[in-house]
ModelCIF file with pLDDT and N, C-alpha, C, O atoms, coordinates in Angstrom:
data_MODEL
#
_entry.id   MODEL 
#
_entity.id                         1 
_entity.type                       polymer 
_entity.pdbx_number_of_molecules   1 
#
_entity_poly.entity_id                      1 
_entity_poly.type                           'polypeptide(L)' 
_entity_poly.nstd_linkage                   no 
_entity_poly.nstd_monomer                   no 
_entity_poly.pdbx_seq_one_letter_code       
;(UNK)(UNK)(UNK)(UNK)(UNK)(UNK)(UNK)(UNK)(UNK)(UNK)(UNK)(UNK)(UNK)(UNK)(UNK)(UNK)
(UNK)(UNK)(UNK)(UNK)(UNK)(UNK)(UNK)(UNK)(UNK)(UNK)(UNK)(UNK)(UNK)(UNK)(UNK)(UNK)
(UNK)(UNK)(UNK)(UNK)(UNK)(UNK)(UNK)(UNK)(UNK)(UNK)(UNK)(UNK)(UNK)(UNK)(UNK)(UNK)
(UNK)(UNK)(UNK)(UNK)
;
_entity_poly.pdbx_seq_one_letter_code_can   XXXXXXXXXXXXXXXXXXXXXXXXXXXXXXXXXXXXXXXXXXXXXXXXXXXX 
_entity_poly.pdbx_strand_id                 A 
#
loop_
_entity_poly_seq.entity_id 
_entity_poly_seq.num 
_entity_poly_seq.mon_id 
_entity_poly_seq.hetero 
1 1  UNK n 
1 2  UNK n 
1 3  UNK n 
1 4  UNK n 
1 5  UNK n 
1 6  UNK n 
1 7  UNK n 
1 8  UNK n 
1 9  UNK n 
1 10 UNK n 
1 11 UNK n 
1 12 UNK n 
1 13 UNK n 
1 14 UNK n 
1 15 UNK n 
1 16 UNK n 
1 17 UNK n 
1 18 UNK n 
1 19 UNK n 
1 20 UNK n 
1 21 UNK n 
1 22 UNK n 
1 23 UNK n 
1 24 UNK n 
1 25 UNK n 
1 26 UNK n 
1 27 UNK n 
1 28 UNK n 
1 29 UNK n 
1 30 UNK n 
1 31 UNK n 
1 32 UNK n 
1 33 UNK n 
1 34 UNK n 
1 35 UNK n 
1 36 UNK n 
1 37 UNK n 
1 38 UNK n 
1 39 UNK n 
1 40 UNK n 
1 41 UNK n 
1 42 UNK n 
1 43 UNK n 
1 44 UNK n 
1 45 UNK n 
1 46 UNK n 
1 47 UNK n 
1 48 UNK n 
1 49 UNK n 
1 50 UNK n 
1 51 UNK n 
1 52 UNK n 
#
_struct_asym.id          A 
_struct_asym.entity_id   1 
#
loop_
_ma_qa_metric.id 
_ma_qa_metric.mode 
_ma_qa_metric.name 
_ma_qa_metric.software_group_id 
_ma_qa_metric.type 
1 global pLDDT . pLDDT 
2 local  pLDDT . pLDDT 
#
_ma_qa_metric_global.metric_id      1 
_ma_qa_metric_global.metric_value   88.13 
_ma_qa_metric_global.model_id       1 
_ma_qa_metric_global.ordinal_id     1 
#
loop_
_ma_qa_metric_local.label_asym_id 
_ma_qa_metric_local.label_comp_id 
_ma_qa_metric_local.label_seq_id 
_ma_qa_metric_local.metric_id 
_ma_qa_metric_local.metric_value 
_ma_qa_metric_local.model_id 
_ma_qa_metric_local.ordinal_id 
A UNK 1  2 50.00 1 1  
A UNK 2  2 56.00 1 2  
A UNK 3  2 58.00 1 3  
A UNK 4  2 58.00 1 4  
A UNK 5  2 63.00 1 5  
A UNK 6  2 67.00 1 6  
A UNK 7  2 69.00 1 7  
A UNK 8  2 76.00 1 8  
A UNK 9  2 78.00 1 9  
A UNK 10 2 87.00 1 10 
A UNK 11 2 86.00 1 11 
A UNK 12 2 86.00 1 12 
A UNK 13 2 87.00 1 13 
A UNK 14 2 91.00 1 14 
A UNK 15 2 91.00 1 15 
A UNK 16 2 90.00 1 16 
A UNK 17 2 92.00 1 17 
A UNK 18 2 92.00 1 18 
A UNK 19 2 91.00 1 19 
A UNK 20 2 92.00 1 20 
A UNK 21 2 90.00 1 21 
A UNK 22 2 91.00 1 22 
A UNK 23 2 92.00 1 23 
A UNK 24 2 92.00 1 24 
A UNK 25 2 89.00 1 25 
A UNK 26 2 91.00 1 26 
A UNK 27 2 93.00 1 27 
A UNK 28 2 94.00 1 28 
A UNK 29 2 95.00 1 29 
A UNK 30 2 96.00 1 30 
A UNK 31 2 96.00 1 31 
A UNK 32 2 96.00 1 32 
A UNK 33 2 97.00 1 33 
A UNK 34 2 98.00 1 34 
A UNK 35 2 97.00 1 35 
A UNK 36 2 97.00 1 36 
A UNK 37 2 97.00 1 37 
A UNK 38 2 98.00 1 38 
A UNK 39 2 97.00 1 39 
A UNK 40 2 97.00 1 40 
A UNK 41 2 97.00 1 41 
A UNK 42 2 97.00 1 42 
A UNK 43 2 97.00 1 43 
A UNK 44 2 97.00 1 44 
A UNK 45 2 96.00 1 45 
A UNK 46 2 95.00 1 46 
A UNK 47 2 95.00 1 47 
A UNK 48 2 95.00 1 48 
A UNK 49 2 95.00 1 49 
A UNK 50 2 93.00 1 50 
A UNK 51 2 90.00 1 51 
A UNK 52 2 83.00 1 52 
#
loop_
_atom_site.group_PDB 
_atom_site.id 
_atom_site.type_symbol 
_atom_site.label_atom_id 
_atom_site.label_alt_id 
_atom_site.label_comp_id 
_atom_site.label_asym_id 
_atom_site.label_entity_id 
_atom_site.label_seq_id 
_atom_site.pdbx_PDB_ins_code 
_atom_site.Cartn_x 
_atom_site.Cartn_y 
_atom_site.Cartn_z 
_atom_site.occupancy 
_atom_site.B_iso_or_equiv 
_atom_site.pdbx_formal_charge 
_atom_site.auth_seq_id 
_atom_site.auth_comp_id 
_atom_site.auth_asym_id 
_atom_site.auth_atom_id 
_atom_site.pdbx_PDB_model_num 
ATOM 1   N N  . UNK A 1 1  ? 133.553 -1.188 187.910 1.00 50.00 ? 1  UNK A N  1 
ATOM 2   C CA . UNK A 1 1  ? 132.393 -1.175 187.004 1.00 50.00 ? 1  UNK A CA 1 
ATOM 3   C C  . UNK A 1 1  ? 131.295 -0.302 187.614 1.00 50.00 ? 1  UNK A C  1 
ATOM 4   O O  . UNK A 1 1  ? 131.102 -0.373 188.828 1.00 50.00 ? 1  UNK A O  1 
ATOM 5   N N  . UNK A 1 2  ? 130.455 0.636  186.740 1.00 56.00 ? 2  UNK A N  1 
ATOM 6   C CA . UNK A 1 2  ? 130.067 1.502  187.407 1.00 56.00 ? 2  UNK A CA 1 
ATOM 7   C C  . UNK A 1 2  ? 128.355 1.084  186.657 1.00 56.00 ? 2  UNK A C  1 
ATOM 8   O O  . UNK A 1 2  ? 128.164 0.830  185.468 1.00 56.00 ? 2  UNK A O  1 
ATOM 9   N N  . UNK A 1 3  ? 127.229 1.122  187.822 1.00 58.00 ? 3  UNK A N  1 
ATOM 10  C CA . UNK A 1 3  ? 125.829 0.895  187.850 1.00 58.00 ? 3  UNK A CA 1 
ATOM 11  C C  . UNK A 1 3  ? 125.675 1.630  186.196 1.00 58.00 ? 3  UNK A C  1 
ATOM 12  O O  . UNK A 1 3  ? 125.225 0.970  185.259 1.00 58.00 ? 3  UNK A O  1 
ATOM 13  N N  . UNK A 1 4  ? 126.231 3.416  186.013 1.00 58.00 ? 4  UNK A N  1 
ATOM 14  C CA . UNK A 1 4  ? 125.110 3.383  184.980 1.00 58.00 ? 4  UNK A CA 1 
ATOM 15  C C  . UNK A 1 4  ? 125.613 2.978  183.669 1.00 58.00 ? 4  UNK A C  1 
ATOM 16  O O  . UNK A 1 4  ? 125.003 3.258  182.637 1.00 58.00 ? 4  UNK A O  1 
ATOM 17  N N  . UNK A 1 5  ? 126.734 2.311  183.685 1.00 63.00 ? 5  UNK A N  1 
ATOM 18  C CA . UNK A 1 5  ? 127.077 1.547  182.072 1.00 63.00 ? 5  UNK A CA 1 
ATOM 19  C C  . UNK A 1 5  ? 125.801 0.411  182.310 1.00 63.00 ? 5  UNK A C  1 
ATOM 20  O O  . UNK A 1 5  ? 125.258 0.218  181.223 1.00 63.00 ? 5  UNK A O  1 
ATOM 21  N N  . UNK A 1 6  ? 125.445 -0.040 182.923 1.00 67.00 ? 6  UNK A N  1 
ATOM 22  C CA . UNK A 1 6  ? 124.524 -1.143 182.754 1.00 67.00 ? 6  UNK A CA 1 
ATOM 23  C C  . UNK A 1 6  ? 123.526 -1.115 182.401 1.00 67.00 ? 6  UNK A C  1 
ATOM 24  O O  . UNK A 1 6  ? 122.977 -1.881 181.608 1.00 67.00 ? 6  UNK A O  1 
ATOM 25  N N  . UNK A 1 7  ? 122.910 0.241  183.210 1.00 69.00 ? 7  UNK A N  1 
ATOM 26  C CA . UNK A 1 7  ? 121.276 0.609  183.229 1.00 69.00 ? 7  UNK A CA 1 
ATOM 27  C C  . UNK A 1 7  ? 120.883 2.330  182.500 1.00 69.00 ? 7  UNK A C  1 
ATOM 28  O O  . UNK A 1 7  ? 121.382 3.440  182.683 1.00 69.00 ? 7  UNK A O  1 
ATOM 29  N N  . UNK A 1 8  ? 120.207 2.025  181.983 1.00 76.00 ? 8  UNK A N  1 
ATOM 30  C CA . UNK A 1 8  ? 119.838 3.529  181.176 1.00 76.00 ? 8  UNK A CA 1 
ATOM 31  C C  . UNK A 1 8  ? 118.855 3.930  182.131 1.00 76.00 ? 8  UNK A C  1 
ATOM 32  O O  . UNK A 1 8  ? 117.727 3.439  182.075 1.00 76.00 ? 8  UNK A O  1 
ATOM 33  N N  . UNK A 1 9  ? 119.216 4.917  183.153 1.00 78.00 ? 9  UNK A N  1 
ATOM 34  C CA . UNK A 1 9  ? 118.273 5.181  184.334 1.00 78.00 ? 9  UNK A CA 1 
ATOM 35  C C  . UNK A 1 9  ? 117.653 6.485  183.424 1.00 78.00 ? 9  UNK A C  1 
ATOM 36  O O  . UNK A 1 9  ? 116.478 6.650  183.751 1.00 78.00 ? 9  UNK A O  1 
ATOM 37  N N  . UNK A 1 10 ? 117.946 7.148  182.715 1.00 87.00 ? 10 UNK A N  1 
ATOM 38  C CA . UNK A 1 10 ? 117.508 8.394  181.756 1.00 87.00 ? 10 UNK A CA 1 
ATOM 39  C C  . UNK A 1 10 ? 115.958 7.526  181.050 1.00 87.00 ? 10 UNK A C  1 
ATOM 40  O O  . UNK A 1 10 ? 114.762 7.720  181.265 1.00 87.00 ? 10 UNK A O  1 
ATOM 41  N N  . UNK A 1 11 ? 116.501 6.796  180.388 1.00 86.00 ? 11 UNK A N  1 
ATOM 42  C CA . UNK A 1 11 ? 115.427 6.119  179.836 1.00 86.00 ? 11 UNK A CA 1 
ATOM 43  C C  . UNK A 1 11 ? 114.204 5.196  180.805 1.00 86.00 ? 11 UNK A C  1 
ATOM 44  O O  . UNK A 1 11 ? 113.005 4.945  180.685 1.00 86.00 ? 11 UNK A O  1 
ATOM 45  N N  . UNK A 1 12 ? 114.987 4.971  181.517 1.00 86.00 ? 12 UNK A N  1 
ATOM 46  C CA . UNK A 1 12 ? 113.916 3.620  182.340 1.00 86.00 ? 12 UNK A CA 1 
ATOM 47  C C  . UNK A 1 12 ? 113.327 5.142  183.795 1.00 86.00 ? 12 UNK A C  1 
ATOM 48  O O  . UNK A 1 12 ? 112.805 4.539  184.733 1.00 86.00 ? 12 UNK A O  1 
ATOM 49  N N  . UNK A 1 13 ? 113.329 5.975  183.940 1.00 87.00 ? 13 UNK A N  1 
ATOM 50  C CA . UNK A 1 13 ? 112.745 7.107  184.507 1.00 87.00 ? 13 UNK A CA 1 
ATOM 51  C C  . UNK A 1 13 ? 111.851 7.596  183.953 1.00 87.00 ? 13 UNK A C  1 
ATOM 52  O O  . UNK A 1 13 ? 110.808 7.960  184.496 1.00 87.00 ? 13 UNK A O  1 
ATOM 53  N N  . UNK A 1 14 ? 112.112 7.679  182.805 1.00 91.00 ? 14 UNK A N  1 
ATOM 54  C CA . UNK A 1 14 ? 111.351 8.812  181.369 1.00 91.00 ? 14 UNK A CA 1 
ATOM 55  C C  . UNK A 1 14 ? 110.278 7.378  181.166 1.00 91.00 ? 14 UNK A C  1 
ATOM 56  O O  . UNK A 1 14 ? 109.148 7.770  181.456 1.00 91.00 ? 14 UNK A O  1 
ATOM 57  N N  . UNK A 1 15 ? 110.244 6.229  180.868 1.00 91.00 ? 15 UNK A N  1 
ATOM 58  C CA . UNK A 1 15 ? 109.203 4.842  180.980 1.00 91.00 ? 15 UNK A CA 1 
ATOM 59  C C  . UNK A 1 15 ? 108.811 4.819  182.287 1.00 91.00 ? 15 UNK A C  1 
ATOM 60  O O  . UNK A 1 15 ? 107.581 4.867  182.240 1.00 91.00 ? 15 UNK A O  1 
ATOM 61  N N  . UNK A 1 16 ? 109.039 4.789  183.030 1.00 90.00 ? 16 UNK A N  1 
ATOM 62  C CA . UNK A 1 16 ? 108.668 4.936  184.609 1.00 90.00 ? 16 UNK A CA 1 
ATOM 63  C C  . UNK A 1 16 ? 107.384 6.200  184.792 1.00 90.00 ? 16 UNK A C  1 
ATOM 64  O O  . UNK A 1 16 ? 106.186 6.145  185.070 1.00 90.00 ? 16 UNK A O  1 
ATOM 65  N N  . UNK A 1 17 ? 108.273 7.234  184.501 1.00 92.00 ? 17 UNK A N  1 
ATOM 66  C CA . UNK A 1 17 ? 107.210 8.316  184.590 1.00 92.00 ? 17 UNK A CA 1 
ATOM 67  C C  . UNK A 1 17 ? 106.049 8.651  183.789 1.00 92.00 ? 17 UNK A C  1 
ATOM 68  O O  . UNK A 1 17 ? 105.145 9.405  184.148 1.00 92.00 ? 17 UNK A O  1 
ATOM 69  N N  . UNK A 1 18 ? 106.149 7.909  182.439 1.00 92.00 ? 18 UNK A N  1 
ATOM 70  C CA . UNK A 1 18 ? 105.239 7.850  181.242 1.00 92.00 ? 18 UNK A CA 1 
ATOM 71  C C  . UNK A 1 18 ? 104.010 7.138  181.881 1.00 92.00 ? 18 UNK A C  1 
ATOM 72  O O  . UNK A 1 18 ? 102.894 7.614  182.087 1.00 92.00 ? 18 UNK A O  1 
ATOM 73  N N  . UNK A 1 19 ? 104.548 5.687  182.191 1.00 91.00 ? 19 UNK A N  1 
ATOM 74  C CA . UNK A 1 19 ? 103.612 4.713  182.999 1.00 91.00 ? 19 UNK A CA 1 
ATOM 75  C C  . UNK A 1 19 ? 102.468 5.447  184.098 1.00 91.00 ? 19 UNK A C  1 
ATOM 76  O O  . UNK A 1 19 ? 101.242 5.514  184.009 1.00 91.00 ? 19 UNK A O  1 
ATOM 77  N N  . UNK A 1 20 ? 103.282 5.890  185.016 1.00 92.00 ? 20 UNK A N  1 
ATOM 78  C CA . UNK A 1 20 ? 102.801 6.389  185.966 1.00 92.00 ? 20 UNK A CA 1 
ATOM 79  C C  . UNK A 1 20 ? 101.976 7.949  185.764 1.00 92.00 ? 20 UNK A C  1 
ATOM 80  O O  . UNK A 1 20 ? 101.410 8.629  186.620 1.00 92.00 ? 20 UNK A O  1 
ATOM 81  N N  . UNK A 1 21 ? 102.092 8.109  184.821 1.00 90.00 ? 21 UNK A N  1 
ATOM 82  C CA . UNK A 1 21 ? 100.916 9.735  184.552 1.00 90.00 ? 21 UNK A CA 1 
ATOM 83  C C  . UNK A 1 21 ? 99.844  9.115  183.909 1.00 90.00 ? 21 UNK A C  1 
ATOM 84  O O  . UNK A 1 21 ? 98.698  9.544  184.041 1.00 90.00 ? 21 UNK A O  1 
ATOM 85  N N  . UNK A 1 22 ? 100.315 7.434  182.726 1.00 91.00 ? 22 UNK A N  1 
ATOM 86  C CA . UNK A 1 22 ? 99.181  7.181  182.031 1.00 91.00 ? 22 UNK A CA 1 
ATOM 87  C C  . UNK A 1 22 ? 98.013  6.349  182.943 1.00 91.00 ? 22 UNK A C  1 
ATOM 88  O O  . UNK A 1 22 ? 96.790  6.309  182.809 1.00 91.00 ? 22 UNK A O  1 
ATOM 89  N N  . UNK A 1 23 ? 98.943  5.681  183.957 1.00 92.00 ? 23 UNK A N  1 
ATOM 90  C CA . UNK A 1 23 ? 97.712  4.678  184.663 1.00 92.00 ? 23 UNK A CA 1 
ATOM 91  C C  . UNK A 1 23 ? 97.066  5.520  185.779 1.00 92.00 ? 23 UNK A C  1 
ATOM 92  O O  . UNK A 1 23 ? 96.032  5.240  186.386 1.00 92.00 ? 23 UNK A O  1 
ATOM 93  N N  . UNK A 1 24 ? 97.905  6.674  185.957 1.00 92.00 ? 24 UNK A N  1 
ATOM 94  C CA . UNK A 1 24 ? 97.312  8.046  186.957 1.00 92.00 ? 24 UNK A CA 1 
ATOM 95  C C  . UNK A 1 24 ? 96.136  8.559  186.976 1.00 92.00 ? 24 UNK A C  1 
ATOM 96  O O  . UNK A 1 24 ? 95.275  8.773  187.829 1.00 92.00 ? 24 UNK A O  1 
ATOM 97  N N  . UNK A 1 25 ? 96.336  8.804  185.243 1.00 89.00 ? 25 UNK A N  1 
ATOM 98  C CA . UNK A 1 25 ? 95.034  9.611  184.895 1.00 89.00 ? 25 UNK A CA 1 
ATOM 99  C C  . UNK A 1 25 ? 93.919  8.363  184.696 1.00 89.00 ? 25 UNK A C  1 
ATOM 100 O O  . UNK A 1 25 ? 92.750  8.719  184.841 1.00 89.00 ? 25 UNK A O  1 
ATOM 101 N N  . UNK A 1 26 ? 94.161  6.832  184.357 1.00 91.00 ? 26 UNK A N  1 
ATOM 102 C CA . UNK A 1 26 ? 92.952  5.967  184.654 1.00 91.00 ? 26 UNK A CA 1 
ATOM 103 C C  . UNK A 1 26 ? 92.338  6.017  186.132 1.00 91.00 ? 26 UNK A C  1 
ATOM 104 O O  . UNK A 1 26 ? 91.188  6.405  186.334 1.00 91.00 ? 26 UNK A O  1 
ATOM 105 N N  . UNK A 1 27 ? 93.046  5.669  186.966 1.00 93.00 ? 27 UNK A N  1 
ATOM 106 C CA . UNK A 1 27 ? 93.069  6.115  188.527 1.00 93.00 ? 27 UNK A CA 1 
ATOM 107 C C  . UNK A 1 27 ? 92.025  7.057  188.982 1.00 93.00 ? 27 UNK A C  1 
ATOM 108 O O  . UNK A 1 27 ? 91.115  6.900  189.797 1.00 93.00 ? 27 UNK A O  1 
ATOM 109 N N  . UNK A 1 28 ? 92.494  8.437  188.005 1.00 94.00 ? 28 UNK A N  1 
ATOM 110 C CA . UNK A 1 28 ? 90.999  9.396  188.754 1.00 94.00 ? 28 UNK A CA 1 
ATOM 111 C C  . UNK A 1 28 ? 90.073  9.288  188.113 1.00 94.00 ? 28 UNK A C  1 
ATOM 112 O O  . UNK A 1 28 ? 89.141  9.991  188.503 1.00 94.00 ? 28 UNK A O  1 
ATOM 113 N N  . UNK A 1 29 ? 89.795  8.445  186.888 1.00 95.00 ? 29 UNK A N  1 
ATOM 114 C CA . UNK A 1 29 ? 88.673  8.378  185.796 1.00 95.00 ? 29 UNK A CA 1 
ATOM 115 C C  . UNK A 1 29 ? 87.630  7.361  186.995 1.00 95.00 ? 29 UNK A C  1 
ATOM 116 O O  . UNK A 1 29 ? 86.449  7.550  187.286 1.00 95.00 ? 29 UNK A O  1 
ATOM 117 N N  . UNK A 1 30 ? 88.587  6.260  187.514 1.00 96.00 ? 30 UNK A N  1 
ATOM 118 C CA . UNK A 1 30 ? 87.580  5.475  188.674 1.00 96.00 ? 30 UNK A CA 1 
ATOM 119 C C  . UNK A 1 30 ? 87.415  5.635  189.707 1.00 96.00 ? 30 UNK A C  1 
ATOM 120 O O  . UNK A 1 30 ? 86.493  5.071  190.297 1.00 96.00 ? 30 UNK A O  1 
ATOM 121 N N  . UNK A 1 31 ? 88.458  6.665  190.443 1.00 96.00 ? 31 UNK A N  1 
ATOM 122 C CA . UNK A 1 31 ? 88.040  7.203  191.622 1.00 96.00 ? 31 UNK A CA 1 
ATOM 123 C C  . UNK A 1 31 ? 86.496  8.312  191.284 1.00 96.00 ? 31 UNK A C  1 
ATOM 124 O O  . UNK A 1 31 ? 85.352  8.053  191.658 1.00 96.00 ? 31 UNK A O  1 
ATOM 125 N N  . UNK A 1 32 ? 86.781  9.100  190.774 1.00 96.00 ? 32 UNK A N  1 
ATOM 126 C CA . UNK A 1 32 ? 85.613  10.072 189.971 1.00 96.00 ? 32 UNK A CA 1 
ATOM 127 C C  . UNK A 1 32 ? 84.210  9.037  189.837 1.00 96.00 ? 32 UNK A C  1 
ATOM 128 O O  . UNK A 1 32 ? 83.161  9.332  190.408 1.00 96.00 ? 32 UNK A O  1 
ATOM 129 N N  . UNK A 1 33 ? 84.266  8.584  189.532 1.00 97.00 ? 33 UNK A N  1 
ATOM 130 C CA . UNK A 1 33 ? 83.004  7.384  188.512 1.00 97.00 ? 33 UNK A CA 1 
ATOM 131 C C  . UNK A 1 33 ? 82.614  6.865  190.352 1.00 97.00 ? 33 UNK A C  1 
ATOM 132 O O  . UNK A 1 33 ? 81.475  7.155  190.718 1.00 97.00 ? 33 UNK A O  1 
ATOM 133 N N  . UNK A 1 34 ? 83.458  6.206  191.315 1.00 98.00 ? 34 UNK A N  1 
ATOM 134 C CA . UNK A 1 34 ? 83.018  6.061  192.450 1.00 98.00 ? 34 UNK A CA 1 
ATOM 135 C C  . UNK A 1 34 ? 82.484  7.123  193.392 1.00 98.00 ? 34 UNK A C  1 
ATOM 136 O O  . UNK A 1 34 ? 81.657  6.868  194.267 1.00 98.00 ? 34 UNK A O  1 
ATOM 137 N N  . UNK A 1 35 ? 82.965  8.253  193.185 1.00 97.00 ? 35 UNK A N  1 
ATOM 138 C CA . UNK A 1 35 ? 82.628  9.181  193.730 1.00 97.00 ? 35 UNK A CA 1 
ATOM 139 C C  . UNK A 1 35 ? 81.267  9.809  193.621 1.00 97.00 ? 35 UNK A C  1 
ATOM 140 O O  . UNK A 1 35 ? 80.573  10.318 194.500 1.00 97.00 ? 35 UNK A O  1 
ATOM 141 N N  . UNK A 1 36 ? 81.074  9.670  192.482 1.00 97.00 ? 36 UNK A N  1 
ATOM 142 C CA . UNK A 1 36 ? 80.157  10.192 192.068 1.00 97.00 ? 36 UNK A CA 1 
ATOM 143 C C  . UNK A 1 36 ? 78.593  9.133  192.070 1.00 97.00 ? 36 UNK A C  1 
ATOM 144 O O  . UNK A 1 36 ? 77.428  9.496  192.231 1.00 97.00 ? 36 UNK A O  1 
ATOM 145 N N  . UNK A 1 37 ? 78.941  8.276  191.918 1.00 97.00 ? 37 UNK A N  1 
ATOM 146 C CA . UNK A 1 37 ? 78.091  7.156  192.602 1.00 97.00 ? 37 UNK A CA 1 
ATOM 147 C C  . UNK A 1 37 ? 77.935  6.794  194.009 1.00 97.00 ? 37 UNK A C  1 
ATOM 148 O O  . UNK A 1 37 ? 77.080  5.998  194.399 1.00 97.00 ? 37 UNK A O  1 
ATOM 149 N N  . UNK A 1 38 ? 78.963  7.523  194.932 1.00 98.00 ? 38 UNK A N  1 
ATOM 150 C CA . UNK A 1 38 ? 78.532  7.568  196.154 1.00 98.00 ? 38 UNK A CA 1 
ATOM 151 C C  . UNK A 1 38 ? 77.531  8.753  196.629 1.00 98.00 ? 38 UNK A C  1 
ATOM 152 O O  . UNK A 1 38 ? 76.585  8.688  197.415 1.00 98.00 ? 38 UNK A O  1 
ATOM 153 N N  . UNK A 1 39 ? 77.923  9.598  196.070 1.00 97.00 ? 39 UNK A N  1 
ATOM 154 C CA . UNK A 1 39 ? 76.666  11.017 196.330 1.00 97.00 ? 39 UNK A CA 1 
ATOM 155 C C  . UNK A 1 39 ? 75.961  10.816 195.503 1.00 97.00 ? 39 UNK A C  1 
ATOM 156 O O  . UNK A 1 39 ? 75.171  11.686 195.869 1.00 97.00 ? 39 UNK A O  1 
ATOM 157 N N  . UNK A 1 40 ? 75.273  10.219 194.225 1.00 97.00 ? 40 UNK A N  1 
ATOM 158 C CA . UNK A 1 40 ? 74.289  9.704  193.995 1.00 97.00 ? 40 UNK A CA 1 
ATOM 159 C C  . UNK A 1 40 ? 73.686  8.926  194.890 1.00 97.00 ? 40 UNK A C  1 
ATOM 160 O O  . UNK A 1 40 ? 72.480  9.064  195.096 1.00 97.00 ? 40 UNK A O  1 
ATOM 161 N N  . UNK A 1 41 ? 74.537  7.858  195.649 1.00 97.00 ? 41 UNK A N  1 
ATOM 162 C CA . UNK A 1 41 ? 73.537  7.464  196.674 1.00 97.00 ? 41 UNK A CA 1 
ATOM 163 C C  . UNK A 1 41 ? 73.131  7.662  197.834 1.00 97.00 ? 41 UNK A C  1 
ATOM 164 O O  . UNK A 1 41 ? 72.480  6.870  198.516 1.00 97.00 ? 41 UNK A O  1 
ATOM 165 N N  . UNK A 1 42 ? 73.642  9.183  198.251 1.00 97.00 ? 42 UNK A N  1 
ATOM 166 C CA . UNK A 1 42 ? 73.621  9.674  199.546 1.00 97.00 ? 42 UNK A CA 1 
ATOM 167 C C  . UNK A 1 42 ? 72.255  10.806 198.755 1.00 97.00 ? 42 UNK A C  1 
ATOM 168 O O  . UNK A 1 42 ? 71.426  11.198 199.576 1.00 97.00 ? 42 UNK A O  1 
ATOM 169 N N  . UNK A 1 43 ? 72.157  11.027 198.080 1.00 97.00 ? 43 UNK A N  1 
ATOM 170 C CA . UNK A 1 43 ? 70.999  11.841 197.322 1.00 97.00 ? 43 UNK A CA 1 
ATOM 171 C C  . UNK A 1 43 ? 70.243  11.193 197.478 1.00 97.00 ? 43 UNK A C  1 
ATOM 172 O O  . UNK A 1 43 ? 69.593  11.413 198.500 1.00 97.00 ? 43 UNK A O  1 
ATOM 173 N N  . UNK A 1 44 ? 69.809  9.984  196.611 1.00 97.00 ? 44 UNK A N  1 
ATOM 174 C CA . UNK A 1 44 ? 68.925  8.737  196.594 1.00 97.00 ? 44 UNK A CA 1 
ATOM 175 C C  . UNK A 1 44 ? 68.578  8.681  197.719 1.00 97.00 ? 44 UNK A C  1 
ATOM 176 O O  . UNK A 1 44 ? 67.404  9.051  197.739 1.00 97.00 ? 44 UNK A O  1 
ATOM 177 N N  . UNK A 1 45 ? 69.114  8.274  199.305 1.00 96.00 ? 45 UNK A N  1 
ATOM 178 C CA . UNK A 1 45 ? 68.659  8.251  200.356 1.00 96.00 ? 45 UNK A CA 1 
ATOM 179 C C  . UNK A 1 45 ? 67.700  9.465  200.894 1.00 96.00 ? 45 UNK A C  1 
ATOM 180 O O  . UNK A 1 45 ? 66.571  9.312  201.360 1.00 96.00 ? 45 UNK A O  1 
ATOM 181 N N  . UNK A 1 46 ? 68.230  10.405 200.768 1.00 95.00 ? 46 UNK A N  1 
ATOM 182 C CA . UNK A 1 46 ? 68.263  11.683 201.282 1.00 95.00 ? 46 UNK A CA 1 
ATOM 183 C C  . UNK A 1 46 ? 66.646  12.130 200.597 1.00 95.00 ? 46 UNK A C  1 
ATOM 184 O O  . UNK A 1 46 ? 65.830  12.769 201.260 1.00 95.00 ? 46 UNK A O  1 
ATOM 185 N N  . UNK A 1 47 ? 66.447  11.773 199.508 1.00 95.00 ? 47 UNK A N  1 
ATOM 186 C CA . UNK A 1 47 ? 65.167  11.955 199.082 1.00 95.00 ? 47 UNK A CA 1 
ATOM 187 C C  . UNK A 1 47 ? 64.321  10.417 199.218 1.00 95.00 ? 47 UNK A C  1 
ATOM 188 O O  . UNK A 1 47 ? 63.156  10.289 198.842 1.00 95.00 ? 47 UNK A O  1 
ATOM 189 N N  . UNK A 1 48 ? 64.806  9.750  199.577 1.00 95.00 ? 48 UNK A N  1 
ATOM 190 C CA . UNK A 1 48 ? 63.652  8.677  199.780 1.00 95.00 ? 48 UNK A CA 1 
ATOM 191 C C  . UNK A 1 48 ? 63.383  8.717  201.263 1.00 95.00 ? 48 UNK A C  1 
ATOM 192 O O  . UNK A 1 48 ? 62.350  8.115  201.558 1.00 95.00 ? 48 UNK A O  1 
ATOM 193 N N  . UNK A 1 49 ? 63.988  9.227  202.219 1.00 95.00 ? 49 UNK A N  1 
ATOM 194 C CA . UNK A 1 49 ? 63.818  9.914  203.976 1.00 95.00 ? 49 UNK A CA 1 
ATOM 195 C C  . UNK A 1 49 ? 62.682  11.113 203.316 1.00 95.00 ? 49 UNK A C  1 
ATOM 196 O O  . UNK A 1 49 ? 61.465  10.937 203.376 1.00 95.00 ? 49 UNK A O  1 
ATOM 197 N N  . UNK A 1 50 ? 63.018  11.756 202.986 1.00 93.00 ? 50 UNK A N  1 
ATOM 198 C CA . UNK A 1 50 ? 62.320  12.995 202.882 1.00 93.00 ? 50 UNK A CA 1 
ATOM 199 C C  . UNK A 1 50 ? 60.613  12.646 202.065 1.00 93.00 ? 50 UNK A C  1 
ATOM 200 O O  . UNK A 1 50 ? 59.713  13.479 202.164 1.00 93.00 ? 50 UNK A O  1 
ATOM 201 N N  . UNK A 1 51 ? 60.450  11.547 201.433 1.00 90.00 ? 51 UNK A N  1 
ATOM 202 C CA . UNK A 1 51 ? 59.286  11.124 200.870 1.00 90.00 ? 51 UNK A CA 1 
ATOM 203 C C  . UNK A 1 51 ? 58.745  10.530 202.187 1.00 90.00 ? 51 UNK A C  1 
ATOM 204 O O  . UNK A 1 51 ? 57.644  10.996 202.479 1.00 90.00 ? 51 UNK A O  1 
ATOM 205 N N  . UNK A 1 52 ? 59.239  9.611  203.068 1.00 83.00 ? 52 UNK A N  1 
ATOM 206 C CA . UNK A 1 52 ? 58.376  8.909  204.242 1.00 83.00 ? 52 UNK A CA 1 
ATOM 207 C C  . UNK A 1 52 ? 57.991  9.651  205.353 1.00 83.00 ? 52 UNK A C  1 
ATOM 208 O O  . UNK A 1 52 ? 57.334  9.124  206.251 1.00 83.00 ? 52 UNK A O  1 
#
């Protein structure tokens, strides 16, 4: 008995890889959004030093 009569690895790859590009691209939407709120607050600092 052979693994791929059992399993549709064509299909469950092609769902695999679908998954993984869609929760990918959420991934850099919140890495980005953190990022960008970290040099906002390295700015924020950077001008509240420079006011005292």
């Amino acid at each position: 008995m052979n693994l791929s009569g059992v399993w549709d690895w064509d299909f469950f790859w092609n769902t695999f890889g679908f998954l993984l590009k869609t929760v990918a691209s959420f991934l850099m939407i919140i890495v980005a959004i953190i990022a960008v709120g970290m040099l906002l607050q390295v700015v924020i600092k950077a001008v509240r030093s420079s006011r005292d």
